[in-house]
ROFILUM-33034 format. One record per residue (C-alpha): residue number from 1; residue in one letter; z, y, x. Coordinates in steps of 0.02 Angstrom, whole numbers, plus 50000, padded with zeros to 5 digits. Layout:
BEGIN
pt k=NUM&r=A&c3=Z&c2=Y&c1=X
...
This chain:
BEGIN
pt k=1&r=X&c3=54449&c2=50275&c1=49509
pt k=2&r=X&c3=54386&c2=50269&c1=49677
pt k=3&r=X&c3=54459&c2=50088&c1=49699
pt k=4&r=X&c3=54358&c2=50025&c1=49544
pt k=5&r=X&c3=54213&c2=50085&c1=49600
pt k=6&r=X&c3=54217&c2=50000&c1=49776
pt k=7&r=X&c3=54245&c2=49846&c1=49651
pt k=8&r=X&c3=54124&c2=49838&c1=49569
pt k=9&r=X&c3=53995&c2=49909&c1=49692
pt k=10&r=X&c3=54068&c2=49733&c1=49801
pt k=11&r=X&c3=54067&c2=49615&c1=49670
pt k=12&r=X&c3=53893&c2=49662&c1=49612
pt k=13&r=X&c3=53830&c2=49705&c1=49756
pt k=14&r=X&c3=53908&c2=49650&c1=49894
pt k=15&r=X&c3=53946&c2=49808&c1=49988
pt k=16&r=X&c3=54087&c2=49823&c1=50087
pt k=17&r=X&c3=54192&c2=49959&c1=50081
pt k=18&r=X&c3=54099&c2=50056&c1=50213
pt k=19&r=X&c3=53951&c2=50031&c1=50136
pt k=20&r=X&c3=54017&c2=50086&c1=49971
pt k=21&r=X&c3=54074&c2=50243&c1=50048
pt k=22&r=X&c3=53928&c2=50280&c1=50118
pt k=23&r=X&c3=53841&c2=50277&c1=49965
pt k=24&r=X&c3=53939&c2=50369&c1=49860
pt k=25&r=X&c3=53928&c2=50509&c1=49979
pt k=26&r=X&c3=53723&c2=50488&c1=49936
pt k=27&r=X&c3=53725&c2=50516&c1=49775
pt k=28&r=X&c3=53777&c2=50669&c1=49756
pt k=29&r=X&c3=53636&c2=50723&c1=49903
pt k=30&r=X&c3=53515&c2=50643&c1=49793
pt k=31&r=X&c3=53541&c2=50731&c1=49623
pt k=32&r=X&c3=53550&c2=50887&c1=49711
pt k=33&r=X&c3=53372&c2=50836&c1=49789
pt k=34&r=X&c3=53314&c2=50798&c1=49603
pt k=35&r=X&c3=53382&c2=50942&c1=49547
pt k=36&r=X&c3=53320&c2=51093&c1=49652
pt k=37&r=X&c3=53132&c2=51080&c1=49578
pt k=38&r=X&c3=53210&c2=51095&c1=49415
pt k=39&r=X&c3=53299&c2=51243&c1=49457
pt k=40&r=X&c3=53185&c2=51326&c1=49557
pt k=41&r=X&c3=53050&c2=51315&c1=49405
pt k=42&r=X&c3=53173&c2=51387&c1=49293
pt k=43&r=X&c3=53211&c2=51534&c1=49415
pt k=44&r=X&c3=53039&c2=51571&c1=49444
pt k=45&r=X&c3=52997&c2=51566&c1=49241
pt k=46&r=X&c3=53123&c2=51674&c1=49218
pt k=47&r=X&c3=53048&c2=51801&c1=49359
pt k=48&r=X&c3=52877&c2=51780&c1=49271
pt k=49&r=X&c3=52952&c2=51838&c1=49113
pt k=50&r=X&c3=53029&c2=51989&c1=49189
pt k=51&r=X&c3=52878&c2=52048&c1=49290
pt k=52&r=X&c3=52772&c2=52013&c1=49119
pt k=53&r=X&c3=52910&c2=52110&c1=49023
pt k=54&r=X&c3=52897&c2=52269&c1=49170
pt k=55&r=X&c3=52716&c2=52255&c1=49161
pt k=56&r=X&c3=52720&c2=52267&c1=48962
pt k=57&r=X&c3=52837&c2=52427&c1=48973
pt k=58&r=X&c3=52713&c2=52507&c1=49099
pt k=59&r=X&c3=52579&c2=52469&c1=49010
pt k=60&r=X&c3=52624&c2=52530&c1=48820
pt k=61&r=X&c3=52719&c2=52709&c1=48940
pt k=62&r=X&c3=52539&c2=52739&c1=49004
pt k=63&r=X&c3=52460&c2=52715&c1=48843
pt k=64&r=X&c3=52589&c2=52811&c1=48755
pt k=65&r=X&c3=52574&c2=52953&c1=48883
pt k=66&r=X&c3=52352&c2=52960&c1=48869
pt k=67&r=X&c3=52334&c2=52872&c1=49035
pt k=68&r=X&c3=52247&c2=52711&c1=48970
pt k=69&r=X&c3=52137&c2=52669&c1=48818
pt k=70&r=X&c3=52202&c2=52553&c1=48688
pt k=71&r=X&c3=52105&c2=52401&c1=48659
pt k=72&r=X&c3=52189&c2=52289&c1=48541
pt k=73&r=X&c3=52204&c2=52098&c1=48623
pt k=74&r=X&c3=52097&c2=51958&c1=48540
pt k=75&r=X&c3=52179&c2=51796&c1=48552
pt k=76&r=X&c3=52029&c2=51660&c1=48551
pt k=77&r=X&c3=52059&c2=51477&c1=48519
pt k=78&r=X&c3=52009&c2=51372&c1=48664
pt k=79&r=X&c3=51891&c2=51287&c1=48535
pt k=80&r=X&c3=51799&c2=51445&c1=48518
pt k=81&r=X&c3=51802&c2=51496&c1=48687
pt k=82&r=X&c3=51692&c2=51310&c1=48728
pt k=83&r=X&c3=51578&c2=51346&c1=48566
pt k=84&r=X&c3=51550&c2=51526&c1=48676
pt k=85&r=X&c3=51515&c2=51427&c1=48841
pt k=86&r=X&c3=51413&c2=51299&c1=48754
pt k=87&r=X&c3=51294&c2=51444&c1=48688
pt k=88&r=X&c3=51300&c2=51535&c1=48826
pt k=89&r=X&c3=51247&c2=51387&c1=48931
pt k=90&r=X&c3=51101&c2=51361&c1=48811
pt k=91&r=X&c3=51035&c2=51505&c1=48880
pt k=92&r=X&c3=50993&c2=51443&c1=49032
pt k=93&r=X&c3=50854&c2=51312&c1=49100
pt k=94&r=X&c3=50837&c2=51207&c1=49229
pt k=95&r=X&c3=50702&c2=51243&c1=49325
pt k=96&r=X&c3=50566&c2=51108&c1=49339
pt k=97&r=X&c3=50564&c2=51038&c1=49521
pt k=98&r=X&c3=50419&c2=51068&c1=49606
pt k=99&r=X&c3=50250&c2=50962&c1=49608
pt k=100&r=X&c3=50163&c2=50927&c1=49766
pt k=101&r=X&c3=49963&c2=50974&c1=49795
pt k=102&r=X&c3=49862&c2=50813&c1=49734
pt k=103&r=X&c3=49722&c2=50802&c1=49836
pt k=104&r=X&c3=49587&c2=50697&c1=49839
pt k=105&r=X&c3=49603&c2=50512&c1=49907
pt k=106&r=X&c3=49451&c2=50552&c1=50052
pt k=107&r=X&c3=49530&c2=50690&c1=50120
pt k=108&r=X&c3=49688&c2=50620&c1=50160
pt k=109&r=X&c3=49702&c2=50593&c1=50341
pt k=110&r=X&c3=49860&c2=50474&c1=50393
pt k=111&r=X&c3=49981&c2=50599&c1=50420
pt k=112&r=X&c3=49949&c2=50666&c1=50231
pt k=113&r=X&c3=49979&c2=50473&c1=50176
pt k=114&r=X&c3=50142&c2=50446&c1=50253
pt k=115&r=X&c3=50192&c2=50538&c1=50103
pt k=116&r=X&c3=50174&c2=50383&c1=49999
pt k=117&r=X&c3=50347&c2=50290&c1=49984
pt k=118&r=X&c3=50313&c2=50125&c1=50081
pt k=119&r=X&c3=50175&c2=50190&c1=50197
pt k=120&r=X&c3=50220&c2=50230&c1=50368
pt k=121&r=X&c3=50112&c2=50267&c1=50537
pt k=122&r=X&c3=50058&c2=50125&c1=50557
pt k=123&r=X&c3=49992&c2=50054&c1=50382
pt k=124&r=X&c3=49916&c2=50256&c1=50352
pt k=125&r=X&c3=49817&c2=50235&c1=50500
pt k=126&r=X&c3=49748&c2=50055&c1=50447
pt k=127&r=X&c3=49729&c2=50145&c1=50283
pt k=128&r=X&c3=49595&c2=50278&c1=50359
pt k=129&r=X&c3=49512&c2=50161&c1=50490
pt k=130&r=X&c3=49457&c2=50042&c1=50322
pt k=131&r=X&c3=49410&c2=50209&c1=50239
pt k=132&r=X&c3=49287&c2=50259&c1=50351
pt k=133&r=X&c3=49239&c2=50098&c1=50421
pt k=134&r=X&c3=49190&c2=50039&c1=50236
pt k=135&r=X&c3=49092&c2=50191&c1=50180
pt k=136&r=X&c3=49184&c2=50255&c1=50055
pt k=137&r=X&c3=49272&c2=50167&c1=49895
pt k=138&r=X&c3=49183&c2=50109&c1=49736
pt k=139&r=X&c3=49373&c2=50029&c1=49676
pt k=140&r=X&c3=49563&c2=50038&c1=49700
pt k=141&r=X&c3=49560&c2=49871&c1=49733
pt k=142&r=X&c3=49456&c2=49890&c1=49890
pt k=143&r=X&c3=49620&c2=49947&c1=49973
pt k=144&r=X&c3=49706&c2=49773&c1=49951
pt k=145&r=X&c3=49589&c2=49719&c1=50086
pt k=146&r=X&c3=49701&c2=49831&c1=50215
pt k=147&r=X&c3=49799&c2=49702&c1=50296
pt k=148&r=X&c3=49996&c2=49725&c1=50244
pt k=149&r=X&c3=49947&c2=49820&c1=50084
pt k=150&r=X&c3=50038&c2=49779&c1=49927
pt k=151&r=X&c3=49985&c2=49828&c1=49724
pt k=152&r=X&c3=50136&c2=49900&c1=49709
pt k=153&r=X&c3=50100&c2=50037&c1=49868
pt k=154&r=X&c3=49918&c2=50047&c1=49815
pt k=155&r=X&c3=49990&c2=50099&c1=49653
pt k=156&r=X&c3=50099&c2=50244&c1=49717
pt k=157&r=X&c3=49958&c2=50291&c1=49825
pt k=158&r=X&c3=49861&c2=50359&c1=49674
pt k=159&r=X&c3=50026&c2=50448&c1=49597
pt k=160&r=X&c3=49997&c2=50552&c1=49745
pt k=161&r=X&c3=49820&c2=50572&c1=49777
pt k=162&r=X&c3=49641&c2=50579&c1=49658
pt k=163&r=X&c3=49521&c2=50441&c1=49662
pt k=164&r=X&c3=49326&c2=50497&c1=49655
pt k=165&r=X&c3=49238&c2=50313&c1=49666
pt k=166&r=X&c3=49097&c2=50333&c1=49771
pt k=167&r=X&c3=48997&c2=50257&c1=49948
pt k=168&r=X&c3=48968&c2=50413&c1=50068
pt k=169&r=X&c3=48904&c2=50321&c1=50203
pt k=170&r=X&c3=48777&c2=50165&c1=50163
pt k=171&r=X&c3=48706&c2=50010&c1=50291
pt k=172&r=X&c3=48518&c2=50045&c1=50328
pt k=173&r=X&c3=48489&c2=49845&c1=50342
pt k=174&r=X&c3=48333&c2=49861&c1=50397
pt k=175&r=X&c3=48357&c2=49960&c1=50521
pt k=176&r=X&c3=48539&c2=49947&c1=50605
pt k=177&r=X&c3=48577&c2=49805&c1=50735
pt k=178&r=X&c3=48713&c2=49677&c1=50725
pt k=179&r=X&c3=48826&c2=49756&c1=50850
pt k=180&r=X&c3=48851&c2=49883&c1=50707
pt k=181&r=X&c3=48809&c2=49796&c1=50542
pt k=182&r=X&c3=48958&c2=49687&c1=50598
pt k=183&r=X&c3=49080&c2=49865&c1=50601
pt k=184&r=X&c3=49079&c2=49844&c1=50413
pt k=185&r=X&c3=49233&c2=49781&c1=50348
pt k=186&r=X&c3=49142&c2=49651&c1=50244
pt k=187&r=X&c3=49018&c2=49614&c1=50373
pt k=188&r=X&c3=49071&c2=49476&c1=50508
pt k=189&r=X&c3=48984&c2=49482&c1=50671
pt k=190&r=X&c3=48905&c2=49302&c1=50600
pt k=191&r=X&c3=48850&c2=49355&c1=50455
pt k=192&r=X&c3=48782&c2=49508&c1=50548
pt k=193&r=X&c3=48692&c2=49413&c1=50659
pt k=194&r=X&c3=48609&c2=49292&c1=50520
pt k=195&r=X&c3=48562&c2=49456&c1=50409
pt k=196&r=X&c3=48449&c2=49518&c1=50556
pt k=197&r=X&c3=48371&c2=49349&c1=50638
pt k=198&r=X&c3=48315&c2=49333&c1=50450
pt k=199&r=X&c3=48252&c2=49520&c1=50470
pt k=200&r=X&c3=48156&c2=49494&c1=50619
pt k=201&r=X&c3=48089&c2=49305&c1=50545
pt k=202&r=X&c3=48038&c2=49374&c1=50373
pt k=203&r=X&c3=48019&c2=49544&c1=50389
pt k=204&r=X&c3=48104&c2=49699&c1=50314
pt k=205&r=X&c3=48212&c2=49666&c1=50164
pt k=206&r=X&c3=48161&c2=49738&c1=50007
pt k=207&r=X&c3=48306&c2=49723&c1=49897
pt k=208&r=X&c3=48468&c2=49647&c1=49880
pt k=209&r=X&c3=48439&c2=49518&c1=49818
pt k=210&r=X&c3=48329&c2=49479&c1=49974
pt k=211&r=X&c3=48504&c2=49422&c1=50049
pt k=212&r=X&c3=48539&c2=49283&c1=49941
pt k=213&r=X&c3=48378&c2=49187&c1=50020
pt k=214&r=X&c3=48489&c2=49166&c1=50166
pt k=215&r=X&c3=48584&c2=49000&c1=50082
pt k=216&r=X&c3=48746&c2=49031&c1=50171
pt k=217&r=X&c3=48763&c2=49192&c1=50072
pt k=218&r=X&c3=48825&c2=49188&c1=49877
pt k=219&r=X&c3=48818&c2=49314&c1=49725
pt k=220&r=X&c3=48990&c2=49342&c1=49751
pt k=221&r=X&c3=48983&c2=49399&c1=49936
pt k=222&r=X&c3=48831&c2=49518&c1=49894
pt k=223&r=X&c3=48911&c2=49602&c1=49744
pt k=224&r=X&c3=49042&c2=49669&c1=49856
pt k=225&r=X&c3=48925&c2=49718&c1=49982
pt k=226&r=X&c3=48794&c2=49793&c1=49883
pt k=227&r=X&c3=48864&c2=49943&c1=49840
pt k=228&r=X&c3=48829&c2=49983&c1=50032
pt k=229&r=X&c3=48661&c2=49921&c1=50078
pt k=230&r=X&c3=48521&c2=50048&c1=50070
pt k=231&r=X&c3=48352&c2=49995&c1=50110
C-alpha cells in the first residue's frame, strides 16, 4: 500500500521517496490539528448541557421545597423583543444642541467675531476698525468694503449676530478739518482736502447736495456718503 502511494505521490508530484515520507507522516498531524476544535466544542456543549441540567434540578428542588417563587418563563420571539426596543426607544428624545447668544452686530468686538467660520484675528480686527471708523452701518453690504471680505463670510456673519442699520457717529463738514474728514473710510485725504478749500472759498455747506458743486464729485459718491454728513 505504502509502495503505491510513494507512486503516485512521484509520478504526480514528483516527490521522492523522502519527501513522500515526510509527508505522509504530516497528515495525520494535520487532521488531528483540524480536528481538536471540533472536539473541544463538542466537549464543552456537552458540559453546558450538564451544568444547565444541575442548574434545572436545583432550581425546580428549591422551588419544590418553598425556597424560590415560581414565575413561569415567557419565551419572546426576537421579532417582538425589537418591536419592544423600537417602542421603548420612542420614548426617548434627542436633546436639541444648544444655540449660542445672538448679539447685536455693534457690540461685537473681534474676539466675539472670530466665532464666524472664515474670520480669524486678523480679518475681525479689520472688521471693527471699518466699524468704527465708518460710523456705524446703514447696509450689509457696507462690509464688502473690508479688504479680504467675501459674500459668502458676510453672510455667515449675520447667522451669528443681529443687524440694527443705523449711523452712530456722523461728519460735522462744516466744522471738522481734513486731517480727520479723511479718517472716513469713504473719504480720501484728496477728497478731504477739496471738501474744505471749497468750505473756506464758499462758505459753510448747507446741504448735501452742496457737495456735488465741487465737479469732481458725482451722485453716486455722495449717496454713499450722505448717510454720514451732518451739517
Amino acid at each position: 500500500m505504502k509502495a503505491k502511494i510513494y507512486f503516485f505521490l512521484k509520478s504526480y508530484f514528483g516527490f521522492s521517496q523522502r519527501e513522500s515520507r515526510g509527508l505522509l507522516l504530516v497528515f495525520p498531524a494535520i487532521f488531528l490539528l483540524y480536528m481538536i476544535p471540533s472536539v473541544y466544542n463538542k466537549l464543552l456543549r456537552h458540559q453546558n448541557k450538564n451544568r444547565y441540567e444541575h442548574y434545572i434540578q436545583k432550581a425546580d428542588s428549591l422551588i419544590q421545597a418553598g425556597w424560590m417563587p415560581y414565575e413561569p418563563v415567557s419565551f419572546i420571539s426576537e421579532k417582538n423583543s425589537e418591536q419592544d426596543t423600537v417602542r421603548k426607544a420612542g420614548q426617548y428624545k434627542k436633546s436639541r444642541s444648544p444655540q449660542f447668544n445672538k448679539l447685536d452686530f455693534t457690540e461685537a468686538d473681534s474676539v466675539v467675531l472670530q466665532i464666524v467660520p472664515g474670520i480669524g484675528q486678523t480679518m475681525a480686527g479689520r472688521v471693527v476698525k471699518f466699524r468704527e471708523n465708518i460710523g456705524g452701518l446703514y447696509e450689509k453690504d457696507q462690509l464688502l468694503d473690508v479688504y479680504g471680505m467675501t459674500p459668502e463670510v458676510l453672510e455667515k456673519i449675520f447667522e451669528y449676530f443681529d443687524f440694527k442699520p443705523g449711523v452712530a457717529n456722523k461728519l460735522l463738514i462744516n466744522q471738522l478739518d481734513a486731517s480727520i474728514l479723511a479718517k472716513h473710510p469713504y473719504l480720501t485725504y484728496g477728497a478731504a482736502k477739496v471738501i474744505v478749500a471749497y468750505r473756506d472759498q464758499h462758505g459753510p455747506y448747507s446741504q448735501a447736495e452742496d457737495l456735488l458743486k465741487i465737479k469732481i464729485f458725482n451722485e453716486e459718491w455722495l449717496e454713499r456718503l450722505k448717510p454720514y454728513l451732518e451739517f
